[in-house]
N, C-alpha and C positions, 0 to 999 in steps of 0.2 A: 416127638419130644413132649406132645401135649401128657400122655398117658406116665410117662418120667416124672413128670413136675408133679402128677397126681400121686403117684406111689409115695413120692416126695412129701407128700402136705401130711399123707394118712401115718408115713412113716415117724414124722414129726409130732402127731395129733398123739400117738403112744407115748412116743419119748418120754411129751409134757407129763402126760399122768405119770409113769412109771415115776421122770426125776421128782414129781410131787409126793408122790407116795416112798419115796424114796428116803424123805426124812426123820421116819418112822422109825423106830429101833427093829427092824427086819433080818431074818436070818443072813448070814456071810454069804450063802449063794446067790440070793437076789442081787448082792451086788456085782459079784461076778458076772449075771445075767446083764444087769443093767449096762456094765461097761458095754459089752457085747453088741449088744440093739443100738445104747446113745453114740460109740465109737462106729460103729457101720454106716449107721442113719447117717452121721456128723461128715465121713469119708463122702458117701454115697451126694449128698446135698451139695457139698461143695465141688464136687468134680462136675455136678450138671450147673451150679451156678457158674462153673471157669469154663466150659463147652459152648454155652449159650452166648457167652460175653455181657452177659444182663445182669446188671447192679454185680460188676468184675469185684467189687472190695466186700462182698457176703461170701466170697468162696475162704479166705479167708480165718476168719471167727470160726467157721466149719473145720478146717482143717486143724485147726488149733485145740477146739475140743476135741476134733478124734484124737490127738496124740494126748490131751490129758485124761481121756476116759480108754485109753489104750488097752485091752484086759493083757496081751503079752506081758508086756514093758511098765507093771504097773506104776503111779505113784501111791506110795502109803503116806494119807494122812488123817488129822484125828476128825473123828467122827463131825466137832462142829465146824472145821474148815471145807468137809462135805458135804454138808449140807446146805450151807451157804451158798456154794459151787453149785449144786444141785438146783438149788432157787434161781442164780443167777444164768443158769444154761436153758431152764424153764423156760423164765420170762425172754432172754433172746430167741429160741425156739417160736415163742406166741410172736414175738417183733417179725421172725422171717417169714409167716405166715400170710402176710400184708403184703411182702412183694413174693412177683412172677419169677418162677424160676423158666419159664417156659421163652423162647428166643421169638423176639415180634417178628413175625413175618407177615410184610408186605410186598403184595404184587407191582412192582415196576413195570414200566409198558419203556 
């Protein structure tokens, strides 16, 4: 699980940049790229934070952005409601980074 949580951090360490750079006036495909990576990562995070049962209410915020950064099922909105979104998915992204997604395991005798 420990190598999961790692995937987890590096998968997250992208995200940050891409949604940072994100609010750039950048071709149409980047964004379609972007959903792709932040909607997987966003899936991918919160199904190891609901497996582990550690900090249960981050699985969550995860799940929530994968369905708004959905690339099938899009939402269209205007450039500065995504961006904002974009900011605000960042700095949660840097917040989840502080906690373990990794499950405490302690030896019981």
């Amino acid at each position: 699980m420990k190598n999961n949580g790692y995937m987890s951090k590096i998968l997250r360490l992208i995200s940050i940049i891409l949604l940072f750079l994100a609010v750039e006036a950048l071709p149409y495909s980047y964004y379609q790229f972007l959903r792709w990576v932040i909607s997987g990562t966003s899936f991918y995070t919160g199904w190891l934070y609901y497996q582990t049962k550690h900090d249960m209410w981050l699985n969550y915020p995860f799940f929530v952005i994968g369905i708004l950064f959905n690339p099938i099922a899009s939402f269209f909105l205007d450039k500065g409601i995504w961006s904002t979104i974009d900011i605000v998915v960042a700095i949660f992204f840097i917040f989840s980074l502080t906690k373990k997604v990794e499950k405490n395991t302690e030896i019981s005798k």
